[in-house]
C-alpha positions as a Markdown table, in Angstrom:
| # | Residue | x | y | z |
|---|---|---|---|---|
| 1 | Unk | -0.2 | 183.7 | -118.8 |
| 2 | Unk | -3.7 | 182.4 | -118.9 |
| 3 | Unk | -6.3 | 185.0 | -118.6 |
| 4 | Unk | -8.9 | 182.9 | -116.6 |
| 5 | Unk | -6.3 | 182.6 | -113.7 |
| 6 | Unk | -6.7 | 186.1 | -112.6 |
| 7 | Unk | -9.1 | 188.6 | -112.3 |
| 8 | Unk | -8.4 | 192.9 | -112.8 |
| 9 | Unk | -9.6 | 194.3 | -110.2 |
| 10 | Unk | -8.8 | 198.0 | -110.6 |
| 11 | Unk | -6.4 | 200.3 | -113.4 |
| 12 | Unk | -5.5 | 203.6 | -113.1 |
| 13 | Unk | -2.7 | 205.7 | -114.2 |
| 14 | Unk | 0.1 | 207.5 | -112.2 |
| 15 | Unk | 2.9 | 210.1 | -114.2 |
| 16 | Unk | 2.0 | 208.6 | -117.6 |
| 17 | Unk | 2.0 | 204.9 | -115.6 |
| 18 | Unk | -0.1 | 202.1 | -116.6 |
| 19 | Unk | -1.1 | 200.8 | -112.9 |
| 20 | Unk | -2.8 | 197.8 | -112.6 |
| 21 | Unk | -4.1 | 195.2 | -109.6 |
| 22 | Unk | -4.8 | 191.5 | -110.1 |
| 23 | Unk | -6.6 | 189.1 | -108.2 |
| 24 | Unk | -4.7 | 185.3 | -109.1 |
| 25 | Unk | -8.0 | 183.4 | -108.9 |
| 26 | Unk | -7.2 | 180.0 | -110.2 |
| 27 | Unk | -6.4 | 177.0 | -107.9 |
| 28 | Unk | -4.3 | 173.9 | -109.3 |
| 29 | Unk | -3.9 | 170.5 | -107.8 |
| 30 | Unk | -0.3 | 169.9 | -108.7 |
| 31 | Unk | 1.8 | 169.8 | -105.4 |
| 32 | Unk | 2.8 | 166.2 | -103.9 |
| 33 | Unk | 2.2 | 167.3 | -100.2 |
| 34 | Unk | 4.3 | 164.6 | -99.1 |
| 35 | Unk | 7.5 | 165.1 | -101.0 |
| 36 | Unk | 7.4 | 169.2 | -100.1 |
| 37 | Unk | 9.6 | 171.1 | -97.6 |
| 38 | Unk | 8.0 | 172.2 | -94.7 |
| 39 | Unk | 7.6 | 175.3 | -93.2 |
| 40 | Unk | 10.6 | 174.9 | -90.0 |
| 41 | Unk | 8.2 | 176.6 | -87.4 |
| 42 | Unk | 4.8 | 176.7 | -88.7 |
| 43 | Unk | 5.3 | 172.8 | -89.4 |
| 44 | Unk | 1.6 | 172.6 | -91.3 |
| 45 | Unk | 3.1 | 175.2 | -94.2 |
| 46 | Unk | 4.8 | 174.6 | -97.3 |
| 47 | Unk | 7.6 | 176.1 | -97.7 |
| 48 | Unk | 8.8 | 174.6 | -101.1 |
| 49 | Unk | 6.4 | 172.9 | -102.9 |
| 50 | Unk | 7.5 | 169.7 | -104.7 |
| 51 | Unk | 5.3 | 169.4 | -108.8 |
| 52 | Unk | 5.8 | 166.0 | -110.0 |
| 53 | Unk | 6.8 | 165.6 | -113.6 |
| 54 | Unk | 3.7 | 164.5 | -114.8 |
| 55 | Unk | 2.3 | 167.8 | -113.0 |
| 56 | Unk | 4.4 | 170.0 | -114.7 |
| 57 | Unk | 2.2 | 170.2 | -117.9 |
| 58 | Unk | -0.7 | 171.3 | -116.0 |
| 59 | Unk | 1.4 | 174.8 | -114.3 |
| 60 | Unk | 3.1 | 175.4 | -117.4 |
| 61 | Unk | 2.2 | 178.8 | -118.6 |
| 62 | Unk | -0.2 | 179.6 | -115.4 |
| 63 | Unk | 0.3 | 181.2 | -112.2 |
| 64 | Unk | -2.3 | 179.7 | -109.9 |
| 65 | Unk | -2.4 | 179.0 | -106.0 |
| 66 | Unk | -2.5 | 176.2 | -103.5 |
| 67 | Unk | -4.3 | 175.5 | -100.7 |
| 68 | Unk | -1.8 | 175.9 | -97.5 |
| 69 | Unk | -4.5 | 175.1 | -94.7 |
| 70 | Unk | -7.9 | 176.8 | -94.6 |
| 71 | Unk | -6.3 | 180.2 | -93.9 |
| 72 | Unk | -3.6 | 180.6 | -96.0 |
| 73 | Unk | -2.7 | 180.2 | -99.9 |
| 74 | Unk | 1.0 | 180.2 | -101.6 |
| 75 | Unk | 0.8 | 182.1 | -105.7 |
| 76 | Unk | 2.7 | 180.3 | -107.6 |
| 77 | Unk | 3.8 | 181.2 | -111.5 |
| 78 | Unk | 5.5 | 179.1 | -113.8 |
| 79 | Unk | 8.8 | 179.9 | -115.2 |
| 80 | Unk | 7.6 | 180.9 | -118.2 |
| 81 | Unk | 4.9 | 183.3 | -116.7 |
| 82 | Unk | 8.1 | 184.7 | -114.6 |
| 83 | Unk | 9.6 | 185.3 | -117.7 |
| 84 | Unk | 7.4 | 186.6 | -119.4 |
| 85 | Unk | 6.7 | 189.0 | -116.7 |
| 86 | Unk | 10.4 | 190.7 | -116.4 |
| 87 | Unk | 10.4 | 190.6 | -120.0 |
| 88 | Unk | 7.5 | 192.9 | -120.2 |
| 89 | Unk | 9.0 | 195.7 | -117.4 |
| 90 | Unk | 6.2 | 194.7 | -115.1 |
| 91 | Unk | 6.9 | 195.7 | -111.3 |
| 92 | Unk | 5.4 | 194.9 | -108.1 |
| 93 | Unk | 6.5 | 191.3 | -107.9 |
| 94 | Unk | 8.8 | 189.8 | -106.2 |
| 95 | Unk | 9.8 | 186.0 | -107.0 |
| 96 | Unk | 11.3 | 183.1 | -105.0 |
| 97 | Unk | 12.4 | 180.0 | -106.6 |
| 98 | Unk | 9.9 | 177.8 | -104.6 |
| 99 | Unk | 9.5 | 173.9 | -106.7 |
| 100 | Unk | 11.8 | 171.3 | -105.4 |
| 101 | Unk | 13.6 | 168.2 | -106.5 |
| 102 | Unk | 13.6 | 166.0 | -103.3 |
| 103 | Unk | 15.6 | 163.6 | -105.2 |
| 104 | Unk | 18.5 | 166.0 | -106.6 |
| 105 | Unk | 22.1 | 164.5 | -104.7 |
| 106 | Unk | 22.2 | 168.5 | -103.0 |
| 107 | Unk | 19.2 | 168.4 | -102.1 |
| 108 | Unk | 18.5 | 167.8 | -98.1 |
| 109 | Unk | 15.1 | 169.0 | -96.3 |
| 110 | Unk | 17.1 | 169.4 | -93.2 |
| 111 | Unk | 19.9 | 171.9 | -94.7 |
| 112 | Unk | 18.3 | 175.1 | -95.7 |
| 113 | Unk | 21.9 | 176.2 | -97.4 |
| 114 | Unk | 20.7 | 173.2 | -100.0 |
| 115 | Unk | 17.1 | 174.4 | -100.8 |
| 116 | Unk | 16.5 | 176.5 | -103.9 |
| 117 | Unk | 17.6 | 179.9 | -104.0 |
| 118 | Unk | 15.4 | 183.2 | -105.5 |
């Protein structure tokens, strides 16, 4: 994990606990709006974004956001950071497998049975 893409904001320690509270701070431009699953009712929303292959290189190893709409931002890590993460015993996250392959044969944005599963 990249240490510019997130800010410590406060430690402490609880029964012999390492706590600690991070701010994700970086923002990448990697997501092909077009080709991404939208939210079913808030239609403006990703729900699953779609990274290009040539992206991919530039998420590897980072968990950044994106820009939803000038309210709201989706965190995403890559699967390496995710691993990483378990590895280490860290708790307090909870992950969703969010990237899509619009062009995969199971793949249909009207079937949410065929989206990616956590």
């Amino acid at each position: 994990m990249c240490s510019r893409d997130f800010h410590v904001v406060a430690q402490a320690s609880c029964g012999g606990r390492e706590l600690v509270v991070m701010q994700v701070v970086s923002r990448l431009n990697v997501v092909d709006k077009k080709r991404s699953l939208r939210h079913p009712v808030m239609k403006g929303l990703i729900e699953h974004p779609h990274v290009p292959e040539d992206r991919e290189p530039l998420a590897a190893g980072r968990i950044f956001r994106i820009q939803q709409n000038s309210m709201r931002e989706m965190i995403l890590a890559g699967d390496d950071v995710v691993a990483a993460i378990k590895e280490a015993g860290l708790t307090g996250f909870a992950f969703e497998r969010a990237w899509v392959d619009p062009n995969s044969p199971r793949f249909s944005p009207l079937d949410p049975r065929t989206w990616p599963k956590p």
